[in-house]
N, C-alpha and C positions, 0 to 999 in steps of 0.2 A: 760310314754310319749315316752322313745326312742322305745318301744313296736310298738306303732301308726306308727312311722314315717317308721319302718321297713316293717310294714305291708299295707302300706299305696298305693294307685293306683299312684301316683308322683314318687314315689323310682321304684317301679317295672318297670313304663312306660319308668324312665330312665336307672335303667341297661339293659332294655331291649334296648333301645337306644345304648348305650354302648356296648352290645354285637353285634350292627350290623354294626356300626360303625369300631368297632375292626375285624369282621370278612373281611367288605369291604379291610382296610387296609393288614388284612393276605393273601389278594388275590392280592393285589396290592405290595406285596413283593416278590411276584413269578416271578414277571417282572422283567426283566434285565433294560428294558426301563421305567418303572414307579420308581424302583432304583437307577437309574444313574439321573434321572431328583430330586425327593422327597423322598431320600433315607433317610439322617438325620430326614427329618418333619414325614416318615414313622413310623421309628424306636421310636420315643419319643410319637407319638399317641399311639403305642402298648404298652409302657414302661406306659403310663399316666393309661390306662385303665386295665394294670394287676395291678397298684395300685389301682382305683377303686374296681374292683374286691376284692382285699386280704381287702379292708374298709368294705365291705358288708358283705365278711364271718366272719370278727371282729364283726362287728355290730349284726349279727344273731349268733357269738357265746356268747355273751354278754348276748341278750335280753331272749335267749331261752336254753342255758345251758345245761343241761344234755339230754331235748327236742332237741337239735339240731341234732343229729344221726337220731333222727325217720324219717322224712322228708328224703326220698331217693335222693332227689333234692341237699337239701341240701351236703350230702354227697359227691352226682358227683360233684358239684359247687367245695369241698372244693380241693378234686380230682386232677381236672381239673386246680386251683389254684396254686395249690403245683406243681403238674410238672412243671405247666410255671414259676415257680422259678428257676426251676432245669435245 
């Protein structure tokens, strides 16, 4: 069942949501002026969706296991994850 939901057009259509979302706000943090106005509500939108993010590569290292390397997607996803930890 968590199978479905992972591969499902709703999940996809929303990280992809999420990643646009998140990209707008990485562009609106360049701003001295969009920072000093939405600084705090900036920062906790980025902080909300790199938790998004580290649910999805749980959830796809969950469902697809030792499958989950093959997918080169996947990979840069987890990548991509882990640095914005760091």
């Amino acid at each position: 069942m968590l199978r479905s939901v992972v591969e499902s057009r709703i999940f996809s259509s929303t990280i992809t949501l999420v990643i646009v979302i998140n990209a707008i706000t990485l562009g609106l943090e360049t701003s001295a002026r969009a920072m000093s106005y939405a600084g705090p509500l900036l920062l906790a939108i980025d902080k909300a969706a790199l938790w998004i993010f580290t649910a999805e590569i749980g959830l796809k290292l969950w469902v697809y296991r030792s499958r989950f390397a093959r997918d080169g997607w996947n990979v840069f996803d987890f990548i991509i994850v882990a640095l914005a930890w760091l």
